[in-house]
C-alpha positions, 0 to 999 in steps of 0.5 A: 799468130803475127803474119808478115811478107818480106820482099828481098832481091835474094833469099838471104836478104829476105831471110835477113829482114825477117830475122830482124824483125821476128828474130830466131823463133819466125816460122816461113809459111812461105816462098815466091819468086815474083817479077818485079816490073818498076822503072820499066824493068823486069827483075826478079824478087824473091818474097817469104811470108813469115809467121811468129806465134803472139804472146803478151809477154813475149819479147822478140828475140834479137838475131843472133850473130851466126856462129864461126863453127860451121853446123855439125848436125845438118838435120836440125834445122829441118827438125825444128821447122818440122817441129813447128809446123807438124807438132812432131819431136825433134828428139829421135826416140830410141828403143820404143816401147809402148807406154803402159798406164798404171792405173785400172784399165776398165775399157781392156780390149780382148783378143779377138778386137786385136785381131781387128786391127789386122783389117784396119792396117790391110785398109791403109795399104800395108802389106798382110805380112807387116799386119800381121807382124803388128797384131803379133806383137801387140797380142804379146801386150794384151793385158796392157791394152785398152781403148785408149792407149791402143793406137799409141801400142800400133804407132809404137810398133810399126815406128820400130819398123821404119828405119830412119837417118840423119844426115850429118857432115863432118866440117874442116874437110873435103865437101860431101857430096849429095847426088839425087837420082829417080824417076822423071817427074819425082821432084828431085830439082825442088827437093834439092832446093829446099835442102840448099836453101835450109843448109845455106840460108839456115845454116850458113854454109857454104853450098854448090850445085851442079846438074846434069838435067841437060835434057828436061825442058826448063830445068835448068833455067829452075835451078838457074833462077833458084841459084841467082836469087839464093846466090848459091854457085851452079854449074851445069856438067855436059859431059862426066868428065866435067864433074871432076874439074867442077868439084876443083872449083868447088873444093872450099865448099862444104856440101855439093848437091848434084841434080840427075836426070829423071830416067825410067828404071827400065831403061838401063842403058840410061842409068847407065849413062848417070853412072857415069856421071857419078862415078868421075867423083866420090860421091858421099851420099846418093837418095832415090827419091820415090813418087808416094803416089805411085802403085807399090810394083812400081815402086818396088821395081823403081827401088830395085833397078836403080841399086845400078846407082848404089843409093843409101838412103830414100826420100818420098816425095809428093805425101800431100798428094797420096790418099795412103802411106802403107807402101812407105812401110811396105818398101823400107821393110823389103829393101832395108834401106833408111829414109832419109826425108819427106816432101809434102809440097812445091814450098821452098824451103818448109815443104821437107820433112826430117825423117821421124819413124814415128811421124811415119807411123802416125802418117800411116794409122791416120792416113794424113800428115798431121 
């Protein structure tokens, strides 16, 4: 693989010098902010490392001019970096069925290795009732199974389980408007950046912010230096009734990211006060972004108290950190709710994962992201 650095004042412009000389098929490995410190005064430089993969006949592919019509399928981008770098589909895979193999079995497996598997799930942190679901179903598959494709019949079930969604807008119309709520230290602030960047820079649309993190210690001054350098429009609301006349100025573009406090689910008097907030604007979407480190009560009892701010989709945040995934299953199950996204790490903008039910159940059998 063929590895460059390109350094810009702005994102866009170092997305640009990578474009042009990697073309189309570049892959970012990474992002920094660095302090630029010549003729005596310190600046901020934006820095990505690109990789694009070598081949002898391989002609670079010329930039493209971006297209007039705006992206009509806002996960594409963010399956096609998943792609490259986890080796995951980014076709979704519809009506899974285990895949059977017409010639002799001669390694079969009996009932009682099936029942194994129960111990071997329980193991990854899923709950007994969801095992034994799995081992059920697979006895149904028993003249099917051999040791070779048995992983591939266990992938294939819990994927059936997870529920997943893309995220889509709908051009020529109002902005939609995507909220991020949670507990504090989750990494809403760096999963909002990742998602402005990857639609703005990536999909070339037109892309606000607003927060109402006016408590937390630096984070405004996060989202203030991501915003200057990516040139993306911040404001900072102090009070709800600034959301509305923010979302005025914001009326011609084509999705606004709101950034919400971190609060504990026990405090409702706290949630209480985001709901205000949320509630001067229609809000489109709103995502509880969840800890994938943290104890399953926990988590489950996160996901039930913040229903206050009616979220329709999750995002598990910090996989690179968690030593199991069982309670991505655990929860989904219980609280039908779709996810939306993954987060595996501080990198902007390669560090999201579109959701995949089968890369999640992979995720969960291996016990690691790839």
């Amino acid at each position: 693989m063929q590895i460059k650095k390109f350094k810009a004042k702005t994102l866009k412009e170092a997305i640009a010098k990578m474009k042009n000389e990697y073309g189309n098929e570049a892959i970012v490995l990474s992002t920094k902010v660095l302090d630029d410190f010549s003729n005596g005064i310190e600046k901020k430089i934006f820095e990505i490392t690109a990789g694009l993969d070598s081949d002898e006949n391989f002609e670079l592919e010329k930039p493209k001019t971006p297209a007039n019509n705006k992206a009509k399928d806002f996960q594409t981008e963010i399956k096609k970096m998943t792609e490259k770098i986890y080796g995951v589909s980014s076709k979704k895979k519809k009506n899974i069925k285990p895949k059977t193999n017409n010639k002799l079995n001669t390694n079969k497996i009996d009932t009682s290795e099936i029942k194994k598997i129960k111990n071997q799930l329980i193991d990854k942190d899923v709950n007994e009732n969801i095992a034994d679901a799995v081992v059920n179903k697979l006895m149904q598959y028993t003249p099917l199974l051999d040791k070779y494709n048995k992983s591939e019949f266990i992938i294939s079930t819990l994927a059936s389980m997870i529920p997943t969604s893309d995220f889509k807008i709908n051009t020529g119309g109002k902005p939609k408007i995507i909220s991020l709520v949670g507990p504090t230290g989750v990494g809403k602030t760096t999963c909002i950046a990742k998602l402005a960047v990857i639609s703005k820079i990536l999909h070339n649309l037109n892309i606000g912010l607003i927060s109402i993190d006016t408590y937390r210690l630096g984070a405004l001054d996060q989202l203030k230096i991501f915003s200057e350098i990516s040139n993306i429009d911040f404001l900072v609301a102090y009070e709800p009734t600034d959301i509305k006349k923010f979302m005025k100025k914001f009326n011609n573009k084509d999705i606004v990211f709101i950034d919400t406090v971190g609060r504990s689910q026990n405090n409702t008097k706290l949630l209480n006060s985001i709901n205000d907030f949320l509630t001067k604007v229609k809000v489109d979407e709103t995502y509880l972004v969840l800890n994938s480190t943290a104890d399953y009560k926990i988590m489950k009892d996160v996901a039930k108290k913040f229903k206050l701010l009616n979220y329709n989709g999750l995002i598990f945040s910090k996989l690179d950190e968690a030593i199991s995934y069982g309670n991505i299953i655990n929860l989904v199950t219980e609280i039908k709710t779709p996810i939306k996204y993954l987060t595996n790490g501080q990198v902007i903008p390669d560090d999201i994962i579109a959701a995949d039910s089968e890369f999640i159940a992979k995720m969960i059998l291996r016990g690691k992201i790839n």
